[in-house]
PDB file of the backbone (N, CA, C, O) and the ligand in Angstrom, with CONECT records:
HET     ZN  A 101       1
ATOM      1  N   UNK A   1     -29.883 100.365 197.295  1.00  0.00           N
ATOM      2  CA  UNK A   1     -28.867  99.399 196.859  1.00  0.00           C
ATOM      3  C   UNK A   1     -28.973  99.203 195.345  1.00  0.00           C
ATOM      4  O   UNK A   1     -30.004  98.829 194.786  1.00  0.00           O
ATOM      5  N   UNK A   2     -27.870  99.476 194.755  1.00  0.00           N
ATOM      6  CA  UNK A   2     -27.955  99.417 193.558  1.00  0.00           C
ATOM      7  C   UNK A   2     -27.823  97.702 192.844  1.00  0.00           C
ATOM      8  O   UNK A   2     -27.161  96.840 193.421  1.00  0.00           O
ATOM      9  N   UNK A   3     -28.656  97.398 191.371  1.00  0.00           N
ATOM     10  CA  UNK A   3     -28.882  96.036 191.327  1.00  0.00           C
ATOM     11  C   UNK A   3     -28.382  96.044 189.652  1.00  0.00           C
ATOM     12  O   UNK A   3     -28.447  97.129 189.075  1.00  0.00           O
ATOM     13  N   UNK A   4     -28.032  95.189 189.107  1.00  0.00           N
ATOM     14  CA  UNK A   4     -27.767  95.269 187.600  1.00  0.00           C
ATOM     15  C   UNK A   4     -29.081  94.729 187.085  1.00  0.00           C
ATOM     16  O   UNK A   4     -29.859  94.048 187.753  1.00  0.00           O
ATOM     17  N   UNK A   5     -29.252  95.105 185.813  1.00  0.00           N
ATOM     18  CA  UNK A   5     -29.998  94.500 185.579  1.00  0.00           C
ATOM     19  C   UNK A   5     -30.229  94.091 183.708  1.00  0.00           C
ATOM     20  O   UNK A   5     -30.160  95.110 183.021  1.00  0.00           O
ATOM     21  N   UNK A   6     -30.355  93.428 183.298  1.00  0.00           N
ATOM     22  CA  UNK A   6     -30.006  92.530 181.998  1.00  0.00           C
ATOM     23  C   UNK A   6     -31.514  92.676 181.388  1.00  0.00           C
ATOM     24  O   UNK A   6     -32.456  92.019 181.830  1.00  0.00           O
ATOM     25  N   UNK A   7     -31.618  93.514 180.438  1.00  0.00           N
ATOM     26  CA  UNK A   7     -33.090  93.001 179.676  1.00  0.00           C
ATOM     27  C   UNK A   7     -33.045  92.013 178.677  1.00  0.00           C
ATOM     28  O   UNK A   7     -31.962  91.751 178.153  1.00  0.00           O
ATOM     29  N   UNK A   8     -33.852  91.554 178.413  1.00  0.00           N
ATOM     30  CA  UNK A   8     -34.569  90.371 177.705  1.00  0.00           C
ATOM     31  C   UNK A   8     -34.010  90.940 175.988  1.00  0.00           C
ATOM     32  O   UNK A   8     -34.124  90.213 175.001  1.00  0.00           O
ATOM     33  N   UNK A   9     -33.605  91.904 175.955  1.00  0.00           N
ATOM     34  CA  UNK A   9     -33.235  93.002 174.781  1.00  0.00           C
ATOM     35  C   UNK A   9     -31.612  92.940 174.519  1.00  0.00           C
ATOM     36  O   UNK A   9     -30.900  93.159 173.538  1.00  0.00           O
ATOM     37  N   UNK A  10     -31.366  92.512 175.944  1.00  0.00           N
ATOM     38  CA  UNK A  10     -30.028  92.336 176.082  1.00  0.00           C
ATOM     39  C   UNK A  10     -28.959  93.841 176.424  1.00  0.00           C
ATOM     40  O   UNK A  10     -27.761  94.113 176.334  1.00  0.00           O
ATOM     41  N   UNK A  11     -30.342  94.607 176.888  1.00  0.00           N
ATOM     42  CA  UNK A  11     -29.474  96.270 177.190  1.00  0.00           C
ATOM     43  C   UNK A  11     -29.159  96.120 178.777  1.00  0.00           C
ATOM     44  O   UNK A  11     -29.928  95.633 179.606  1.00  0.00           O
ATOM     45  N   UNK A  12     -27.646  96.729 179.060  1.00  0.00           N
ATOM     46  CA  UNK A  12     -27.042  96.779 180.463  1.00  0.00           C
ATOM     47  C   UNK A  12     -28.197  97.924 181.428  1.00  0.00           C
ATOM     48  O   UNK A  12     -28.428  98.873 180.678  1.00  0.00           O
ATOM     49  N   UNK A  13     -28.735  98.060 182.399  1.00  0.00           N
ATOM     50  CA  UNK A  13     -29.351  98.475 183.099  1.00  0.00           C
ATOM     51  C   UNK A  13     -29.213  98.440 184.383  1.00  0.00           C
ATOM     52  O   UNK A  13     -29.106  97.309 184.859  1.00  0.00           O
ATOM     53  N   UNK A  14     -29.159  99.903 185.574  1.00  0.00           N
ATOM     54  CA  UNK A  14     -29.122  99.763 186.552  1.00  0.00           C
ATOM     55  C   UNK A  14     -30.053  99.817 187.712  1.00  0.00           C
ATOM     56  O   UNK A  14     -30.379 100.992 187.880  1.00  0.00           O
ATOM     57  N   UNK A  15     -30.392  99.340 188.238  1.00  0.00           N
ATOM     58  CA  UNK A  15     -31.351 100.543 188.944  1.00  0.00           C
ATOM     59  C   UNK A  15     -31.048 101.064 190.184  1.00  0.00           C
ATOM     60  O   UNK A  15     -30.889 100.171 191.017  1.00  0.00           O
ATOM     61  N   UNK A  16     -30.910 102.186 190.613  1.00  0.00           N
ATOM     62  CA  UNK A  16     -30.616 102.356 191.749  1.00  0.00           C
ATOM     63  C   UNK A  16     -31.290 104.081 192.504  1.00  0.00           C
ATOM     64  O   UNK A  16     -32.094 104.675 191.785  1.00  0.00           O
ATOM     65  N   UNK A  17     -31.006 104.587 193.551  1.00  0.00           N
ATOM     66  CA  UNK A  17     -32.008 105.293 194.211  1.00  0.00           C
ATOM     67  C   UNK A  17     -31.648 106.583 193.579  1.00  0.00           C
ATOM     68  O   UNK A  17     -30.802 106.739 192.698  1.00  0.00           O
ATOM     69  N   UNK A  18     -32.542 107.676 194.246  1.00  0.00           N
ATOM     70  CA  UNK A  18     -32.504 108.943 193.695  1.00  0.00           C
ATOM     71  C   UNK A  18     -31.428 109.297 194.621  1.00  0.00           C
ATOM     72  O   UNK A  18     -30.884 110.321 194.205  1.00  0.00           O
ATOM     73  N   UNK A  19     -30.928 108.900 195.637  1.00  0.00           N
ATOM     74  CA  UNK A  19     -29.444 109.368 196.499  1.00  0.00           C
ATOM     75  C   UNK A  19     -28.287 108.755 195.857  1.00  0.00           C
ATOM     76  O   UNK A  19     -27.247 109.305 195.495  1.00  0.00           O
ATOM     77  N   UNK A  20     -28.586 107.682 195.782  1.00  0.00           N
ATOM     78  CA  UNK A  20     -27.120 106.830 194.304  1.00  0.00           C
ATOM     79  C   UNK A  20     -27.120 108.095 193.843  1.00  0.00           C
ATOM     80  O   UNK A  20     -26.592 109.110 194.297  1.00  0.00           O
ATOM     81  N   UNK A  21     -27.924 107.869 192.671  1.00  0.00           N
ATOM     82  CA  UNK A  21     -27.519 108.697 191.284  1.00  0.00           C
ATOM     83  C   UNK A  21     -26.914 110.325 191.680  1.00  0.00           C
ATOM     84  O   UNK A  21     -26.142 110.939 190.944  1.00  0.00           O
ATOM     85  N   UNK A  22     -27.309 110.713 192.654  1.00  0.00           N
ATOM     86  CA  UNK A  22     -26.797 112.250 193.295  1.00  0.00           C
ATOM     87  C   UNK A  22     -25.344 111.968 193.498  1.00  0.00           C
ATOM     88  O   UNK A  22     -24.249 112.428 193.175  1.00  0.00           O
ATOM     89  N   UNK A  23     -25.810 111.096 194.114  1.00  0.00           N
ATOM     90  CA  UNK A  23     -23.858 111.018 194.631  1.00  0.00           C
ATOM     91  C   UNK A  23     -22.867 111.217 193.444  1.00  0.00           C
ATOM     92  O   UNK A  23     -21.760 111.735 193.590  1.00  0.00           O
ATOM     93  N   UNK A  24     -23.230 110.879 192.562  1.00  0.00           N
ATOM     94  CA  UNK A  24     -22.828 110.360 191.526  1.00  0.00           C
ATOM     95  C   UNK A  24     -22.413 111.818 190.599  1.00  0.00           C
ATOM     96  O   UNK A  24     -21.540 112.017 189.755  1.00  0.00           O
ATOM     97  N   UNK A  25     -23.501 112.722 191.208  1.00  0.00           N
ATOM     98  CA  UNK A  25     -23.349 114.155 190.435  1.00  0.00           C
ATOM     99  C   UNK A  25     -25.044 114.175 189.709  1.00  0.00           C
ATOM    100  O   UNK A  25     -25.443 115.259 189.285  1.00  0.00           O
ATOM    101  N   UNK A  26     -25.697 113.302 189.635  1.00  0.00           N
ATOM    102  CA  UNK A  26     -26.871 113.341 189.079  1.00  0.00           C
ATOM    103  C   UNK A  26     -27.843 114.592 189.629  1.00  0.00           C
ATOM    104  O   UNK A  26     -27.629 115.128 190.716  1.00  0.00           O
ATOM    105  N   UNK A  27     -28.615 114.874 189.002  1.00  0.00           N
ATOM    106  CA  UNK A  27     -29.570 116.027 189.457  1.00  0.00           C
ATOM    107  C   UNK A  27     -30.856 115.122 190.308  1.00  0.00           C
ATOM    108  O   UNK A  27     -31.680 115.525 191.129  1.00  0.00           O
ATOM    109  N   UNK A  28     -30.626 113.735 189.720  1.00  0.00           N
ATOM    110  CA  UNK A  28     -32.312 113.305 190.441  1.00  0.00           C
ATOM    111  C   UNK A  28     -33.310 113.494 189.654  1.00  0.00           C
ATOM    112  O   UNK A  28     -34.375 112.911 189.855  1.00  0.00           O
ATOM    113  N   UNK A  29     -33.152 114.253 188.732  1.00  0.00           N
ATOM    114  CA  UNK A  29     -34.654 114.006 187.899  1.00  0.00           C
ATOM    115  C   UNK A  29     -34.446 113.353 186.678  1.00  0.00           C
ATOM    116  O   UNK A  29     -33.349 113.233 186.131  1.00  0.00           O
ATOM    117  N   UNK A  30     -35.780 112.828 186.155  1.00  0.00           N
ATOM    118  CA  UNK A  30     -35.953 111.851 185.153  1.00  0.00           C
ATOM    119  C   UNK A  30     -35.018 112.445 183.867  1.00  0.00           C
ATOM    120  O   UNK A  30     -34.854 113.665 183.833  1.00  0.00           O
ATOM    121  N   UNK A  31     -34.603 111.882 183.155  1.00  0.00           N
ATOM    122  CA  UNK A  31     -34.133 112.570 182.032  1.00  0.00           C
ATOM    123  C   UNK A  31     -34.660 112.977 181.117  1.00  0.00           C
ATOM    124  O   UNK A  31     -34.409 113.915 180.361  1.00  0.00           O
ATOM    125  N   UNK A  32     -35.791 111.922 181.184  1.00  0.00           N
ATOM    126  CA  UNK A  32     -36.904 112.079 179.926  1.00  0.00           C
ATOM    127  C   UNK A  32     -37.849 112.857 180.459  1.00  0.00           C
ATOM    128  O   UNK A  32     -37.974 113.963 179.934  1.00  0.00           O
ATOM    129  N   UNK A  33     -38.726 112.525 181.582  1.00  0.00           N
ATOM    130  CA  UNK A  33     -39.996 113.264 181.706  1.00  0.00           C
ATOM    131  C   UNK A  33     -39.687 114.925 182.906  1.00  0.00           C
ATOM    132  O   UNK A  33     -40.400 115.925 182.982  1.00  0.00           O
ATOM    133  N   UNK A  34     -38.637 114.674 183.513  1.00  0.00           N
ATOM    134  CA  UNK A  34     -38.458 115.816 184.646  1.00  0.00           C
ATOM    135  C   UNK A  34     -39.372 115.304 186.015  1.00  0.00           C
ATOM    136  O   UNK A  34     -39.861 116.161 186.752  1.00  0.00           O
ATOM    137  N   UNK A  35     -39.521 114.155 186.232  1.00  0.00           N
ATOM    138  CA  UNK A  35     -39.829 114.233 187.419  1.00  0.00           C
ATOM    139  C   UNK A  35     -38.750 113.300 188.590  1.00  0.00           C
ATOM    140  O   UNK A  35     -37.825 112.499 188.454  1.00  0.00           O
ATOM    141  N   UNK A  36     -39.467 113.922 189.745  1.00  0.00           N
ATOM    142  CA  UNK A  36     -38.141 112.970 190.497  1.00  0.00           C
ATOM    143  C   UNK A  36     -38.627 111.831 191.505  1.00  0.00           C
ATOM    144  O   UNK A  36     -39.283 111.981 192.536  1.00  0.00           O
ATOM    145  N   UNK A  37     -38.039 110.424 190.828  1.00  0.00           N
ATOM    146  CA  UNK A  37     -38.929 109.399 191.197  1.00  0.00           C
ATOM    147  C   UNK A  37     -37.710 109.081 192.516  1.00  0.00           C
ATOM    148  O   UNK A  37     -36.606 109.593 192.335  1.00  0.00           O
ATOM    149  N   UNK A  38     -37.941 108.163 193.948  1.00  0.00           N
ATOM    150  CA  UNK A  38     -37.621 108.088 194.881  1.00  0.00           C
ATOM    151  C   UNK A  38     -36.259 106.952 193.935  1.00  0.00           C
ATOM    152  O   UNK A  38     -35.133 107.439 194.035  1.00  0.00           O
ATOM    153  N   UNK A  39     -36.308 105.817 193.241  1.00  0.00           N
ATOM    154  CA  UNK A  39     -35.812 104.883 192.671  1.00  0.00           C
ATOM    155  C   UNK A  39     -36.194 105.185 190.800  1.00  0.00           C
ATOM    156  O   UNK A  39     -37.171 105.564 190.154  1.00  0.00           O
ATOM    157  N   UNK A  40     -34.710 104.732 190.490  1.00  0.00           N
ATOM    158  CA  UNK A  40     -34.625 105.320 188.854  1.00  0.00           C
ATOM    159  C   UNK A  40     -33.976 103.904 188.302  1.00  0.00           C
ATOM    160  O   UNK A  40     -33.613 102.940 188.976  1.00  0.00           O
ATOM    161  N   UNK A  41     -33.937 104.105 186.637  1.00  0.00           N
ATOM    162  CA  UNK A  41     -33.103 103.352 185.891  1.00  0.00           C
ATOM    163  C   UNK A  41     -31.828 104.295 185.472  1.00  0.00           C
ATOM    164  O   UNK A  41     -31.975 105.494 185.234  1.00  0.00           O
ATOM    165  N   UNK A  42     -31.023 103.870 185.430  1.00  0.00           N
ATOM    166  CA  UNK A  42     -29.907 104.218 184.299  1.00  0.00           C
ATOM    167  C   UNK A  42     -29.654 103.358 183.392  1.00  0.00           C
ATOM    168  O   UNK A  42     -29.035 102.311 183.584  1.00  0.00           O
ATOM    169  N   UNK A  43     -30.176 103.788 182.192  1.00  0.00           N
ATOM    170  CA  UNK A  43     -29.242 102.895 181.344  1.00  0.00           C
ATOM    171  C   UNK A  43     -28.581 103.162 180.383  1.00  0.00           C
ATOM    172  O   UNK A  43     -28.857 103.757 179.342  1.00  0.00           O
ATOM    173  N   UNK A  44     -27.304 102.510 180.906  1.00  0.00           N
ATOM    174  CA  UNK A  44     -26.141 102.889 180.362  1.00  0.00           C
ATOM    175  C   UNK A  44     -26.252 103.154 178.604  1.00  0.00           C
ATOM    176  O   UNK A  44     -25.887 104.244 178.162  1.00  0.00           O
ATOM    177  N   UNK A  45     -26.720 102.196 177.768  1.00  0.00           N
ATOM    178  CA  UNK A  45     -26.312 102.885 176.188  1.00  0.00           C
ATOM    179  C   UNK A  45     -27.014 104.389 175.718  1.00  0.00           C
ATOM    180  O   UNK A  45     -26.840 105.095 174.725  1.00  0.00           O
ATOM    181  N   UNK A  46     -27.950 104.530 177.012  1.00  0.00           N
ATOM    182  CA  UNK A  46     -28.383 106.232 176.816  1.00  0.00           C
ATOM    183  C   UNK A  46     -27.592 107.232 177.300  1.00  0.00           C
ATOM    184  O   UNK A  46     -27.459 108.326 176.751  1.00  0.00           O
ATOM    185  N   UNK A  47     -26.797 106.718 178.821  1.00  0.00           N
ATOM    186  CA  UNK A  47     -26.383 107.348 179.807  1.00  0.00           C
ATOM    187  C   UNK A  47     -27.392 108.149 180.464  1.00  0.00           C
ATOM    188  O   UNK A  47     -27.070 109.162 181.084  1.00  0.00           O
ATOM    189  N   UNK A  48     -28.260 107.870 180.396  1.00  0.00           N
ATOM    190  CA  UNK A  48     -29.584 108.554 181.259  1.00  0.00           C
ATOM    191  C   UNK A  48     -30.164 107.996 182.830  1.00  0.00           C
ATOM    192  O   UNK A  48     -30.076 106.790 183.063  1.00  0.00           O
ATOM    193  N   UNK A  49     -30.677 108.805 183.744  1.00  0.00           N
ATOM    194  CA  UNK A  49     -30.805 108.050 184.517  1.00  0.00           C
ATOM    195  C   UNK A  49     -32.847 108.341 184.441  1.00  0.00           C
ATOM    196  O   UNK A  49     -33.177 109.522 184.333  1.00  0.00           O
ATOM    197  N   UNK A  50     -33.732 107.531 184.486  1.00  0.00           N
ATOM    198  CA  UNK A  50     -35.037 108.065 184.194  1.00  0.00           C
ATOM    199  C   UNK A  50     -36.142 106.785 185.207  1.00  0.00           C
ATOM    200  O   UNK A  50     -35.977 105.640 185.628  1.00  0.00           O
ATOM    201  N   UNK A  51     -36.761 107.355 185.222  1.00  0.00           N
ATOM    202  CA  UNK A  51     -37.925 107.250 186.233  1.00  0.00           C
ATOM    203  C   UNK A  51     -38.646 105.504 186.069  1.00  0.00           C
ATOM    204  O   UNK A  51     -37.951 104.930 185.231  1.00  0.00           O
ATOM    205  N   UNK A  52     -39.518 104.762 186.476  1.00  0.00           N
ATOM    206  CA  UNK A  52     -39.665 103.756 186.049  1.00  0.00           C
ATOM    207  C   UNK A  52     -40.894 103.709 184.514  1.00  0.00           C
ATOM    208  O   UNK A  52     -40.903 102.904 183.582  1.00  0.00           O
ATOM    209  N   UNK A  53     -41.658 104.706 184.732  1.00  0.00           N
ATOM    210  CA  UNK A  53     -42.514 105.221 183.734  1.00  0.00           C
ATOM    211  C   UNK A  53     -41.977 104.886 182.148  1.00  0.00           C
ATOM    212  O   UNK A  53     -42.356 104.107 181.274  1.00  0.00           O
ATOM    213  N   UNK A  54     -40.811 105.971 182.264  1.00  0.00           N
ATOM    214  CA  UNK A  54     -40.179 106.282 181.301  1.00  0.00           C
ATOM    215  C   UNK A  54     -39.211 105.043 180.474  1.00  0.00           C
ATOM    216  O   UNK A  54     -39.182 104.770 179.274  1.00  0.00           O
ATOM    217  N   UNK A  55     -38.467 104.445 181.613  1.00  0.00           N
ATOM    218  CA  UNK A  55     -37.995 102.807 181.441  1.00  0.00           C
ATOM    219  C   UNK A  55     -38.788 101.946 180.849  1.00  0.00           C
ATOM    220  O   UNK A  55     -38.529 101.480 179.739  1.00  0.00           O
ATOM    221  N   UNK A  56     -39.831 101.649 181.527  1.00  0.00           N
ATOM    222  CA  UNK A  56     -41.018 100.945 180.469  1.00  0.00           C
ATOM    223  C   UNK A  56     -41.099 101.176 179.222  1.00  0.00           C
ATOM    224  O   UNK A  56     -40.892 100.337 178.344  1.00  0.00           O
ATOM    225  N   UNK A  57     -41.405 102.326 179.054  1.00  0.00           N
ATOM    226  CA  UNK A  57     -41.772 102.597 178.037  1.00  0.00           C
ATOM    227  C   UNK A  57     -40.453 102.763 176.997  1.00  0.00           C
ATOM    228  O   UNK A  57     -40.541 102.398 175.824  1.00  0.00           O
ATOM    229  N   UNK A  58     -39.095 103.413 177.609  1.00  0.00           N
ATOM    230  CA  UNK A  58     -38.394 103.245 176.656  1.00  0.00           C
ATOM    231  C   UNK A  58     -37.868 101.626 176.316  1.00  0.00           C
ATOM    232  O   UNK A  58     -37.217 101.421 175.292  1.00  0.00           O
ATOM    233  N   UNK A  59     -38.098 100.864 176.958  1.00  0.00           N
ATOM    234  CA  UNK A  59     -37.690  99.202 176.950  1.00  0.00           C
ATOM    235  C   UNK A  59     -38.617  98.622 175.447  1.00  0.00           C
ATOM    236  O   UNK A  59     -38.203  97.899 174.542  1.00  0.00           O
ATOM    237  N   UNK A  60     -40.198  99.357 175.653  1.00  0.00           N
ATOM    238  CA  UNK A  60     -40.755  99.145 174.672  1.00  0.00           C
ATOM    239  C   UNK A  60     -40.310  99.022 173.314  1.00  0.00           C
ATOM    240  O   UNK A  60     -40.354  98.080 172.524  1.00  0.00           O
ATOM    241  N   UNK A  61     -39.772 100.458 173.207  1.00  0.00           N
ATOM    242  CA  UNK A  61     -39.427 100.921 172.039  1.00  0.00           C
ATOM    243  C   UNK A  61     -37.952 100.729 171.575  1.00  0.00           C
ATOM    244  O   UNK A  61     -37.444 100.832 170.458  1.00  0.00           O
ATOM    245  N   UNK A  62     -37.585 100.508 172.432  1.00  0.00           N
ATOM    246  CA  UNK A  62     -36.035 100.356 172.001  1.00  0.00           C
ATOM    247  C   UNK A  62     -35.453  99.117 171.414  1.00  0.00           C
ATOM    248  O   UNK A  62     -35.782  97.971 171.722  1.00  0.00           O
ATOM    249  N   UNK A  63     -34.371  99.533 170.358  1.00  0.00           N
ATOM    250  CA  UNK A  63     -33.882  97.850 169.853  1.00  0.00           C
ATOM    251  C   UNK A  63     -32.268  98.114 169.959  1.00  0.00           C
ATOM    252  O   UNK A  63     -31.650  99.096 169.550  1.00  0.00           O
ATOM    253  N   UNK A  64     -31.909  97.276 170.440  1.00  0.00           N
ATOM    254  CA  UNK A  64     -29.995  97.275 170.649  1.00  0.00           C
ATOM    255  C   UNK A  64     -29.720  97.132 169.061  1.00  0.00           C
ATOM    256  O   UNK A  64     -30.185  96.362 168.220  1.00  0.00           O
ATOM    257  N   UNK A  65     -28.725  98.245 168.985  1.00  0.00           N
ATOM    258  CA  UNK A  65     -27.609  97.839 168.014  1.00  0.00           C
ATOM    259  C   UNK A  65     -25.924  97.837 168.303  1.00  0.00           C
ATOM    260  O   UNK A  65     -25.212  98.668 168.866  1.00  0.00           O
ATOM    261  N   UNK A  66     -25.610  96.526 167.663  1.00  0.00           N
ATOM    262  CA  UNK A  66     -24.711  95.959 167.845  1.00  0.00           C
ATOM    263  C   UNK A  66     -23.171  96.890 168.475  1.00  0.00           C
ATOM    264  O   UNK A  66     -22.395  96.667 169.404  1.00  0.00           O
ATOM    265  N   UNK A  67     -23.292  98.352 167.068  1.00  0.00           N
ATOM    266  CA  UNK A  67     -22.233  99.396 167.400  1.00  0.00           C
ATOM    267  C   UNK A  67     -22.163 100.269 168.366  1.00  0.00           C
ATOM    268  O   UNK A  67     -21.220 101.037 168.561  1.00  0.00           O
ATOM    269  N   UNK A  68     -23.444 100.156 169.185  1.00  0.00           N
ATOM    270  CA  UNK A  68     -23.885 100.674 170.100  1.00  0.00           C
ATOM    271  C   UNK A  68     -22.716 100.115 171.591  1.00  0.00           C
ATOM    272  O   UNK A  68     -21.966 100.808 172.278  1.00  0.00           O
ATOM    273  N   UNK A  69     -22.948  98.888 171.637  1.00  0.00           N
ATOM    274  CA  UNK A  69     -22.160  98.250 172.735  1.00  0.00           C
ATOM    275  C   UNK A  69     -20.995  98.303 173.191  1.00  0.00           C
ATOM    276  O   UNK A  69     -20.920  97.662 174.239  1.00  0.00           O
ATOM    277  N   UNK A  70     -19.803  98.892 172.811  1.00  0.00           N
ATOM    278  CA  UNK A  70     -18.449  99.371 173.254  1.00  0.00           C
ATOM    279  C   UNK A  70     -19.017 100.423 174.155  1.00  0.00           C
ATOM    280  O   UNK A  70     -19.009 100.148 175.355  1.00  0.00           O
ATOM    281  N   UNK A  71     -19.621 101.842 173.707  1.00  0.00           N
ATOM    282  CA  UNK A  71     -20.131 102.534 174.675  1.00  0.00           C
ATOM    283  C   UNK A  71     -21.135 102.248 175.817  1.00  0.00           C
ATOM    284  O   UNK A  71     -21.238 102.682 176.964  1.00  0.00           O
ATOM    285  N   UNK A  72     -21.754 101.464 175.171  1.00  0.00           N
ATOM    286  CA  UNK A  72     -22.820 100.835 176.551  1.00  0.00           C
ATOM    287  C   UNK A  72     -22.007 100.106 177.598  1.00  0.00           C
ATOM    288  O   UNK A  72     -22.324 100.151 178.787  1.00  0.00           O
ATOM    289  N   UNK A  73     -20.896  99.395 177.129  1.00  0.00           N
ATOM    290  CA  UNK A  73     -20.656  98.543 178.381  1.00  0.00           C
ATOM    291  C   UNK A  73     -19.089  99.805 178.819  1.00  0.00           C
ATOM    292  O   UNK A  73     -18.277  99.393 179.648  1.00  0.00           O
ATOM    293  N   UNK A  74     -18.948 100.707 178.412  1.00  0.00           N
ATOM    294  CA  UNK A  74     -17.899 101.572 178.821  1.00  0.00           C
ATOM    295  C   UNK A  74     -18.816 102.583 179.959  1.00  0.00           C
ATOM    296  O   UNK A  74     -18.300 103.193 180.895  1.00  0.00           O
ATOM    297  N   UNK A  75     -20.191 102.581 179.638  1.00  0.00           N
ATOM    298  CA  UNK A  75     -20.950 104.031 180.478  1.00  0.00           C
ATOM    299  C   UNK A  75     -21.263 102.813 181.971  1.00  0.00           C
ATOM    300  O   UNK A  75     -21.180 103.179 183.144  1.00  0.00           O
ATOM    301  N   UNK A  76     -21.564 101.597 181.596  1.00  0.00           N
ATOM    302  CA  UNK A  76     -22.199 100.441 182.651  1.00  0.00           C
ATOM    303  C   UNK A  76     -21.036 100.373 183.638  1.00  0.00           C
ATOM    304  O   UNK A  76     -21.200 100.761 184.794  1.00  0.00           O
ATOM    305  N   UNK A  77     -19.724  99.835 183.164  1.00  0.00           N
ATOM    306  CA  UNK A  77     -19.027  99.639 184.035  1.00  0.00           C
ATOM    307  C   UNK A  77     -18.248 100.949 184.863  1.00  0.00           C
ATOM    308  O   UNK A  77     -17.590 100.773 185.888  1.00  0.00           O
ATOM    309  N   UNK A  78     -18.417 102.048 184.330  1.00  0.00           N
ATOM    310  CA  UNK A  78     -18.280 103.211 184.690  1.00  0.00           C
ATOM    311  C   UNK A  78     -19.281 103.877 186.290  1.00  0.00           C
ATOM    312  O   UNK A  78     -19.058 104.418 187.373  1.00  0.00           O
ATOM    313  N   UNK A  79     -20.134 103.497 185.674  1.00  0.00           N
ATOM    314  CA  UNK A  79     -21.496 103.868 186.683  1.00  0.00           C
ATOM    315  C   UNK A  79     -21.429 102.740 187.770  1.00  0.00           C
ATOM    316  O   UNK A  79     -21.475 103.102 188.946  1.00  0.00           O
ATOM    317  N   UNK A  80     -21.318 101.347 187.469  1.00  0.00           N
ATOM    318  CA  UNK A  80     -20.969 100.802 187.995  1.00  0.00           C
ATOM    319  C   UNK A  80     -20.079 100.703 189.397  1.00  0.00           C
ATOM    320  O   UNK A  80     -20.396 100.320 190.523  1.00  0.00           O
ATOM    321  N   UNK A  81     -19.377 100.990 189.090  1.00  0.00           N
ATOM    322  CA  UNK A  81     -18.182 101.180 189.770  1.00  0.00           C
ATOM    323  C   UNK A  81     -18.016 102.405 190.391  1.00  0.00           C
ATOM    324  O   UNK A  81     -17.164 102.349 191.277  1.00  0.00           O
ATOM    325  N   UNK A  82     -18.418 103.265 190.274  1.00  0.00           N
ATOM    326  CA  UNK A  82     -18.638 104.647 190.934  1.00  0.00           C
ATOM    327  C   UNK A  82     -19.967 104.359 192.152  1.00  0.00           C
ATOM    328  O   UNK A  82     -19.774 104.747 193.305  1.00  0.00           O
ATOM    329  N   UNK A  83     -21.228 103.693 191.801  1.00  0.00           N
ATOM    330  CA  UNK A  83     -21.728 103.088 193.125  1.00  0.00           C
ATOM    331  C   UNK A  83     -21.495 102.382 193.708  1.00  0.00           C
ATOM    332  O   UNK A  83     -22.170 102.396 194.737  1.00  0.00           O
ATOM    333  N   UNK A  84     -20.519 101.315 193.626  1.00  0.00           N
ATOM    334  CA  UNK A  84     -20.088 100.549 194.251  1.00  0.00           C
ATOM    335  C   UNK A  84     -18.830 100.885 195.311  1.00  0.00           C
ATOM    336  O   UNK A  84     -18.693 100.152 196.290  1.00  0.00           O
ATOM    337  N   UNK A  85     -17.729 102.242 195.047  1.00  0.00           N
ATOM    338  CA  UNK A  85     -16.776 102.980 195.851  1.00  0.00           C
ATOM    339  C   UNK A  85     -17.177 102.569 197.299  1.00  0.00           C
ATOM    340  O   UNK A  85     -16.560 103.022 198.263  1.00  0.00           O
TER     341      UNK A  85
HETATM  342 ZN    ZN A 101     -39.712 109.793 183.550  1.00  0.00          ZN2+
END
C-alpha cells in the first residue's frame, strides 16, 4: 500500500512496494545502489525509486531547492496517481 510521505526537508516522498513500482513500468531495483529491496522510496524531485538504505542516506544529504518544486510536485502527483488507478 502505497503511503505519502512529507520530510522534515519538506521533499514529496512515496513509499511503496517493489510490485507498485513494477506496475508502474519500474525495473524494481534501487536506482542508486542496484539492489532489489521488497519496499522502496520514490522520490519524486529525483524521480527515482531506491531502497531504504539509499533514502537515508540520500535524506541526509540532500537540501530542497526552491526551483526544484514545479517538477517535484509534477513527478509526485504523477506517480501518485498512477498507484492509486
Ligand atoms: Zn539502494
Amino acid at each position: 500500500m502505497a503511503t505519502k510521505i512529507t520530510t522534515e526537508k519538506g521533499f514529496k516522498v512515496i513509499k511503496c512496494s517493489i510490485v507498485e513500482i513494477m506496475k508502474l513500468g519500474g525495473i524494481g531495483i534501487c536506482d542508486m545502489c542496484n539492489t532489489a529491496p521488497l519496499d522502496g522510496y520514490y522520490i519524486a524531485v529525483l524521480n527515482q525509486w531506491v531502497c531504504e538504505d539509499c533514502y537515508n542516506d540520500w535524506l541526509r544529504r540532500a537540501r530542497p531547492y526552491k526551483e526544484d518544486e514545479p517538477i517535484e510536485d509534477k513527478n509526485f502527483t504523477r506517480t501518485w496517481n498512477l498507484l492509486n488507478l
